[in-house]
C-alpha positions as CSV (number, residue, x, y, z in Angstrom):
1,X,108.8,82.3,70.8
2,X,105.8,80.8,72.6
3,X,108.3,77.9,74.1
4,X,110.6,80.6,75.3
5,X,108.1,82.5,77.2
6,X,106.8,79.8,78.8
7,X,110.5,78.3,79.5
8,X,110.8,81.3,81.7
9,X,107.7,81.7,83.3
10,X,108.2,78.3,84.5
11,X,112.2,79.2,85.6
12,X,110.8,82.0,87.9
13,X,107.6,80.1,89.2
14,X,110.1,77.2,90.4
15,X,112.5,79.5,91.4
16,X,110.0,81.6,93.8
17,X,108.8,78.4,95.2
18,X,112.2,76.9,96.1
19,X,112.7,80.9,98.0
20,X,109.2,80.3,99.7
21,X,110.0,76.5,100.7
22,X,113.5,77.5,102.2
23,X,112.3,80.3,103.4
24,X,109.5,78.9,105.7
25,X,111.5,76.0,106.5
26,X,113.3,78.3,109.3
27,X,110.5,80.6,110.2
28,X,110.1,80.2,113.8
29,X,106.1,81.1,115.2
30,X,106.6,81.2,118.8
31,X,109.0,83.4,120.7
32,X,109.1,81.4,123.9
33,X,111.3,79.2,122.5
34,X,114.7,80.3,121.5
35,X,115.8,81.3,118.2
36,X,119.4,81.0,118.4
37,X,120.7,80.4,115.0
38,X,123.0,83.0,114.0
39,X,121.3,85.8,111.8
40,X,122.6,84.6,108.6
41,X,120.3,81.9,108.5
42,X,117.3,84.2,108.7
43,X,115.7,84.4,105.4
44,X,116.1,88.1,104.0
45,X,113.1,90.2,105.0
46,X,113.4,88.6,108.2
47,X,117.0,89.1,109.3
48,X,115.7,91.8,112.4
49,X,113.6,89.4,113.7
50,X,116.5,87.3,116.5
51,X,113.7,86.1,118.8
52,X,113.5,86.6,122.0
53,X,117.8,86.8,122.4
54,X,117.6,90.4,121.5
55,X,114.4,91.1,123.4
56,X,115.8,89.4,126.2
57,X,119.2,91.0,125.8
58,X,117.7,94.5,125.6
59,X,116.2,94.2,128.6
60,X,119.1,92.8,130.6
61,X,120.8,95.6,129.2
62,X,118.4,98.0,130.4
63,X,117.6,99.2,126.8
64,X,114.5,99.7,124.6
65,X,115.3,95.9,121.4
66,X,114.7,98.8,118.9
67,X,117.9,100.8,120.7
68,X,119.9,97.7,120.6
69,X,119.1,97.0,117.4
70,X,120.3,100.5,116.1
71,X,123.7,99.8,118.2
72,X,124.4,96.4,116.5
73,X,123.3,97.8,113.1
74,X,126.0,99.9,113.6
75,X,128.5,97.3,113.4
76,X,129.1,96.5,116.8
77,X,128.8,93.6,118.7
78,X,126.1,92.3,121.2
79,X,129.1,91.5,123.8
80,X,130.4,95.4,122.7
81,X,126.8,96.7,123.6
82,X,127.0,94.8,126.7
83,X,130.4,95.7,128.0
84,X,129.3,99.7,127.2
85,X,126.3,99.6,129.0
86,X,126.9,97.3,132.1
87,X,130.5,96.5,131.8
88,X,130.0,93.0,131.4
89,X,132.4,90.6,129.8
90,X,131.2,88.0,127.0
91,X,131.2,85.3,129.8
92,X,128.8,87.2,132.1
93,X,126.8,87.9,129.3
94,X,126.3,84.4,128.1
95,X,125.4,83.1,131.6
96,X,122.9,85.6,132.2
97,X,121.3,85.0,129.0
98,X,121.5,81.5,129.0
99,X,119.9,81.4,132.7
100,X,116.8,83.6,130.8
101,X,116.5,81.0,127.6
102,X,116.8,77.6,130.4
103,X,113.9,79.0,131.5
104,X,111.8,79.3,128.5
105,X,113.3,76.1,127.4
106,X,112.0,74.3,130.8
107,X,108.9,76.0,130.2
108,X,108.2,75.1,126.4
109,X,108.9,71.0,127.5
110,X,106.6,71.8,130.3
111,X,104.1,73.0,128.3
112,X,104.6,70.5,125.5
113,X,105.8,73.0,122.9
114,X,108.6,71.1,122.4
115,X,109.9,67.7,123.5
116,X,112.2,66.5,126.3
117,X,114.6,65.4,124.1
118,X,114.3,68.4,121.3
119,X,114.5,70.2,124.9
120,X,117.9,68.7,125.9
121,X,119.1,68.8,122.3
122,X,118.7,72.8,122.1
123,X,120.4,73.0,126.0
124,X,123.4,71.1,124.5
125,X,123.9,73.4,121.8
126,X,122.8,76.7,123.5
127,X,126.4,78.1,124.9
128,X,127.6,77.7,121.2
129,X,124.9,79.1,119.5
130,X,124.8,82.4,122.0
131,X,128.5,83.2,121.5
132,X,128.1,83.0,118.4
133,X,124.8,85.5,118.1
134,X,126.5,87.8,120.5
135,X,130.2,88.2,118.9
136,X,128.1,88.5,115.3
137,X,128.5,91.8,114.1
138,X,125.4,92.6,112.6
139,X,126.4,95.4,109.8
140,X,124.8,96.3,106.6
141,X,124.9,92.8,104.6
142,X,124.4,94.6,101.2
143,X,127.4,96.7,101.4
144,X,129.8,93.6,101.2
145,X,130.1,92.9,97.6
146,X,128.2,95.6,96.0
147,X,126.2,93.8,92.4
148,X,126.4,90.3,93.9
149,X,124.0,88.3,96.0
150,X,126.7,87.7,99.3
151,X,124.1,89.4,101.4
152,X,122.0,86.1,100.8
């Protein structure tokens, strides 16, 4: 009996650890560089937290990121929010926002945040990655397979 206490006390110690480890693997501590991962790859408690794409897009859109938030909680899109509120089509969209996270790339290089080449790695890959936050639709995750862990 002793065995199987400690058997599982050990199973949820290594299991917490491996949550903590993967979980601060992708915890990103400064804003001024862009998060653009899509939200999926956000560890749970964290999956409101987009960086400074949703602050940024808020504001291009004229809105309060709390207000945006609420819209694409709703199920719709960023591109969705955008076209309502200014009429803009996904390619607009992406072009202003990438001229906005160029910037902040340019200046974390500058300012030694990140290197040239990380800096030229994450301009390769930006386009990409901002069509595919924007055309995310954002949802409740736990409402997809209710009793499972898809939401994960």
């Amino acid at each position: 009996m002793n065995y199987k206490r400690k058997f599982t006390t050990l199973a949820l110690s290594t299991m917490m650890v491996g949550l903590i480890v993967s979980g601060t693997q992708i915890v990103y501590a400064d804003e001024t560089v862009p998060v653009t991962d899509p939200p999926h790859h956000r560890p749970h408690g964290n999956h409101h937290q987009h960086g400074g794409i949703t602050k940024d897009a808020a504001h291009l859109l004229g809105m309060e990121r709390q207000d945006l938030l609420k819209e694409w909680q709703k199920g719709k899109t960023l591109v969705q929010i955008a076209q309502t509120q200014k009429g803009w089509n996904e390619e607009t969209f992406i072009q202003k926002l990438s001229d906005i996270e160029l910037k902040k790339i340019d200046a974390a290089i500058k300012s030694g945040k990140i290197s040239k080449e990380q800096g030229i790695l994450i301009k390769k890959k930006l386009p990409g990655k901002l069509k595919n936050v924007l055309n995310h639709k954002h949802g409740n995750h736990h409402e997809r397979i209710p009793g499972t862990f898809s939401h994960l």
